[in-house]
C-alpha positions in Angstrom: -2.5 -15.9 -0.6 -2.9 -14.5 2.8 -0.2 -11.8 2.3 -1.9 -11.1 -0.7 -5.2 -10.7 1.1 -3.5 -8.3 3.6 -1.9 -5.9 0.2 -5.3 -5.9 -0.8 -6.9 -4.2 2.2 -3.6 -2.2 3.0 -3.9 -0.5 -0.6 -7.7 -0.2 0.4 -8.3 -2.0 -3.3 -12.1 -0.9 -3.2 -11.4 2.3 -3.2 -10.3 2.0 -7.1 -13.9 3.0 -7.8 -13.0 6.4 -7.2 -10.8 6.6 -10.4 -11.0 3.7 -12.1 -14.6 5.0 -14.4 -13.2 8.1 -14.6 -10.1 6.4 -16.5 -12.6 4.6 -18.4 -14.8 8.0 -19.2 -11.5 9.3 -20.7 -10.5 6.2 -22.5 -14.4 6.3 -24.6 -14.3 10.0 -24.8 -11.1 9.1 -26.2 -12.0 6.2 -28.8 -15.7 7.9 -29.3 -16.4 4.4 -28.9 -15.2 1.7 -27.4 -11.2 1.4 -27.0 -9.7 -1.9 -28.9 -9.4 -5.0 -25.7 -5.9 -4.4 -25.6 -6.2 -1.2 -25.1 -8.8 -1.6 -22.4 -6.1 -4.5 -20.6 -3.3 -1.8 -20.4 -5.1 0.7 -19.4 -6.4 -1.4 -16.6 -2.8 -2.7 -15.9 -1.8 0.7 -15.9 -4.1 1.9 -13.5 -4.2 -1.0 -11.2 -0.8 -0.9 -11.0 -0.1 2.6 -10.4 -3.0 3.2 -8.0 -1.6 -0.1 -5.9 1.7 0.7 -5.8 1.2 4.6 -4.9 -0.9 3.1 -1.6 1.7 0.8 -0.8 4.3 3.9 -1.0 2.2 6.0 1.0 1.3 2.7 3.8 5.0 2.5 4.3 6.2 6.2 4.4 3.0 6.8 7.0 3.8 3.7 9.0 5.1 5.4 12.1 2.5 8.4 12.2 -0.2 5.5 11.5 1.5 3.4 14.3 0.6 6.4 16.7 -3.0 7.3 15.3 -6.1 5.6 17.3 -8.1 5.6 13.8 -4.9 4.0 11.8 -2.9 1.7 14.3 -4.9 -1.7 12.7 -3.5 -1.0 9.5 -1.6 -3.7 8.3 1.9 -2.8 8.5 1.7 -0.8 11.7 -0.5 -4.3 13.4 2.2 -6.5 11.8 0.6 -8.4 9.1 3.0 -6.7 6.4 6.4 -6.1 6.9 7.8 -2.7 5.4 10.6 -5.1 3.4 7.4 -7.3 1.9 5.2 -4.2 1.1 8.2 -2.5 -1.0 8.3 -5.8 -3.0 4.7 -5.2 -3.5 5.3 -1.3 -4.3 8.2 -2.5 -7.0 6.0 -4.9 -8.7 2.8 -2.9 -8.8 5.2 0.1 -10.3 6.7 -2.3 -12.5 3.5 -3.4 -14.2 2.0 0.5 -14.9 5.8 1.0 -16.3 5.0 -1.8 -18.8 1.8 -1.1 -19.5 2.6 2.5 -20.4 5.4 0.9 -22.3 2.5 -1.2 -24.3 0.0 1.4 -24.8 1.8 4.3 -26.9 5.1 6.2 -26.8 3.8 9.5 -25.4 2.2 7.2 -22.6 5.7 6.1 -21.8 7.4 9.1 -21.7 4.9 10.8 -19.3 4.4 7.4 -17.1 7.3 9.1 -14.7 5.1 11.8 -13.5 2.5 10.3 -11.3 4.8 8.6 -9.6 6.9 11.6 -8.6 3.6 12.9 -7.6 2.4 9.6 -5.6 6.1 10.3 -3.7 5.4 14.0 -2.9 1.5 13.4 -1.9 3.1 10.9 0.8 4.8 13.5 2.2 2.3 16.6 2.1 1.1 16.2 5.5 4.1 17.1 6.8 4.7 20.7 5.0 1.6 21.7 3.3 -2.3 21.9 4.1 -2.4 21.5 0.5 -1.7 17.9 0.7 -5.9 17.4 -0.3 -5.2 19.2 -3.4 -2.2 17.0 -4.0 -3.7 14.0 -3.6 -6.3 15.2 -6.6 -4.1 16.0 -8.4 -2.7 12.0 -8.5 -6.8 10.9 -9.1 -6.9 13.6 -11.5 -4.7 12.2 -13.7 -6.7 9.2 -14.1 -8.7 10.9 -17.1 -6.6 12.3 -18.8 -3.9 9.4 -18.6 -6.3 7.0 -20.6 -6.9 9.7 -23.0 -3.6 10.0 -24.0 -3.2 6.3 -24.1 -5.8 5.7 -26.8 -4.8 9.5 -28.9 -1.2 9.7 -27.9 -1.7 13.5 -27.2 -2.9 16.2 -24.6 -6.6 18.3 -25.5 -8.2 20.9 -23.1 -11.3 18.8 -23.0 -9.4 16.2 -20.9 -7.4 18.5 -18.9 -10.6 20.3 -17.9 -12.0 17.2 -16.8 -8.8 16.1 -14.5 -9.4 19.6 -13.1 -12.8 18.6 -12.0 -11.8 15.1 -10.6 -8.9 17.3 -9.0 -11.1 19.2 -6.7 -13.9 16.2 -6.3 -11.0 14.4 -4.7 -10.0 17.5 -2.6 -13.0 18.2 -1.4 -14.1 14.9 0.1 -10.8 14.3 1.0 -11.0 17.2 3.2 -14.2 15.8 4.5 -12.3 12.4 5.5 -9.4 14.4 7.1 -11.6 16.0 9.3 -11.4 12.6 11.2 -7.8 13.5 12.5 -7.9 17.1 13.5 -7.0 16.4 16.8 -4.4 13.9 16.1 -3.2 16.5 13.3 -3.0 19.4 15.8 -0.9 17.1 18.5 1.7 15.4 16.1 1.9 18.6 14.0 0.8 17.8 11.1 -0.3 19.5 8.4 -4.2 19.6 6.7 -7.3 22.8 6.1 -9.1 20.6 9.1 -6.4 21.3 11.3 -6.1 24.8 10.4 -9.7 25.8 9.8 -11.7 23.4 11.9 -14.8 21.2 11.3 -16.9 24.4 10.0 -13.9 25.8 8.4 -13.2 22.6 6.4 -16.5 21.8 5.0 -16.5 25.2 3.6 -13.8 24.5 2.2 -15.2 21.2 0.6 -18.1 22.6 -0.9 -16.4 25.0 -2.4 -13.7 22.5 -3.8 -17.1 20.6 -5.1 -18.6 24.1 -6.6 -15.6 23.7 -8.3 -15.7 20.6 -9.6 -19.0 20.8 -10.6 -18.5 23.8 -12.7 -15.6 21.8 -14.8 -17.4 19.2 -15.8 -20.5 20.8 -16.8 -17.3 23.1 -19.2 -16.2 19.5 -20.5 -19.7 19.5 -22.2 -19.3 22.9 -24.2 -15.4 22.0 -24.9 -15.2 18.2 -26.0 -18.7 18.4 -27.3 -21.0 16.3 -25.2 -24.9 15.8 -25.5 -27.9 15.5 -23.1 -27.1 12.5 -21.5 -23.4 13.8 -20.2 -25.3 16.4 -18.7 -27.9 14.8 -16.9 -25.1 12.5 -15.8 -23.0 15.4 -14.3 -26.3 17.3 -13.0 -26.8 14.1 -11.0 -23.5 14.0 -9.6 -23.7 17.5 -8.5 -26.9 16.5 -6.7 -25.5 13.8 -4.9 -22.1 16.0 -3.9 -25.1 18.3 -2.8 -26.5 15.6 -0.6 -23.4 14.5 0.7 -22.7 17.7 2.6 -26.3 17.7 4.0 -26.0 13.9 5.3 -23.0 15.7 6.9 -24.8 18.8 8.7 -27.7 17.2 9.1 -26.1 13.9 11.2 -23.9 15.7 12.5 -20.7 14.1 11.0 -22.0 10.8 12.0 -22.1 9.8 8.7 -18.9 11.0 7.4 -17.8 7.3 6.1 -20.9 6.9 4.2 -20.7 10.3 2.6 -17.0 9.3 1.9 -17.1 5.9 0.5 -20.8 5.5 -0.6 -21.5 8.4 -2.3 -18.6 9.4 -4.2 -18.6 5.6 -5.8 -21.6 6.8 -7.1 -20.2 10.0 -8.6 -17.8 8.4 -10.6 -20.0 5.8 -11.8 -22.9 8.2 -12.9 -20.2 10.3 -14.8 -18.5 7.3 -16.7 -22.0 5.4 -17.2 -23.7 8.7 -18.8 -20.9 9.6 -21.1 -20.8 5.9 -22.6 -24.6 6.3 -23.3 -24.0 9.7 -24.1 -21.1 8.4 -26.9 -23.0 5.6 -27.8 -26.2 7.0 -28.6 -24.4 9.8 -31.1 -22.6 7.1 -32.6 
């Protein structure tokens, strides 16, 4: 139970918030409803499973640079609570269950199931030839979305695409905010990331641009899937709080840059899911 305990806070399990609703928002946009229970299970299978296991992959690939990083060098495998061997078993059996539940859910589901896990493999190894490794790493969350869409339709539509898009540069642009954290650490080891290019200034830029972005793609879902009213207050009050997340930033100074993180971009994903259930419900 302990190990277990240890997995759990080595794939940082609370930060499923940040895709988890926005699997859900695909899955009722989906269903225009609510998906069948079994449908629901898989799709939480799936996602659990892929989200744990791509964590896992990128704990024990990082495990020497996070050995050598001030910020990282208490994470579990580099402090010796998990051994590589033990979080690979982990890895295989968290991959093993999104396989299945793909496998479950529809045939299209199945077949696609191998690409976010060739993308959970590259992201891992981004920061070491690209500064694009943010945009990677939204491109894994973005997927979220449109993955459950497909497992209750069994196809593709430009309404969920759109929408991955958006979660695509949400992602990159706090993720840039976070990596602005190791831009030091980045510049000694060589590493690659738009903080270490571009600096603090630089990079925030950078993120509210990425968050312009985003903003712009999910107020486009509305005209494209339809939505209604409540979709839109929903995704005008995420864009206020990505507003006040970059002005906790300036304004404090950076000293807030976990809260802005964490805190407020739970929030986003939660507003977006919980006002296109209402907005669903309510039409239906």
């Amino acid at each position: 139970m302990e190990k277990l305990v240890d997995f759990l806070k080595m794939i940082k399990f609370e930060h499923s918030i940040f895709a988890l609703p926005f699997a859900f928002t695909g899955a009722i946009i989906a269903a225009n409803g609510l998906p069948t229970f079994q449908q629901i299970l898989w799709i939480v299978v799936a996602m659990v499973g892929a989200r744990s296991g791509a964590m896992g992959l990128n704990r024990v690939i990082d495990a020497e640079i996070d050995r050598e990083n001030p910020r990282t060098a208490n994470r579990e495998i580099p402090a010796g609570k998990i051994s590589k061997k033990e979080a690979i078993i982990y890895i295989l059996i968290s991959f093993a269950a999104y396989e299945y539940a793909t496998y479950k859910l529809n045939k299209l589901s199945f077949l696609l199931s191998p690409i976010p896990l060739i993308i959970f493999f590259l992201y891992s190894y981004t920061k070491r030839f690209t500064a694009l490794c943010h945009v990677v790493l939204g491109m894994a969350l973005g997927l979220a979305p449109i993955g459950a869409y497909v497992a209750i339709t069994g196809r593709i539509d430009l309404p969920i695409v759109i929408m991955g898009l958006g979660v695509l540069f949400w992602v990159a642009g706090f993720d840039v905010i976070y990596a602005i954290q190791d831009i030091q650490y980045d510049r000694e080891k060589g590493l690659f990331s738009i903080p270490r290019f571009l600096g603090v200034n630089g990079s925030l830029w950078v993120a509210r641009l990425f968050h312009m972005v985003a903003f712009s793609l999910f107020i486009l879902v509305k005209y494209l899937q339809p939505m209604g009213i409540f979709y839109l207050i929903g995704v005008v009050g995420s864009g206020l709080f990505m507003i006040y997340e970059h002005y906790i930033l300036k304004k404090s100074n950076l000293k807030k840059l976990n809260m802005a993180f964490f805190n407020i971009n739970a929030y986003i994903s939660i507003i977006i899911f919980l006002a296109t259930t209402t907005d669903i419900f309510l039409r239906g």
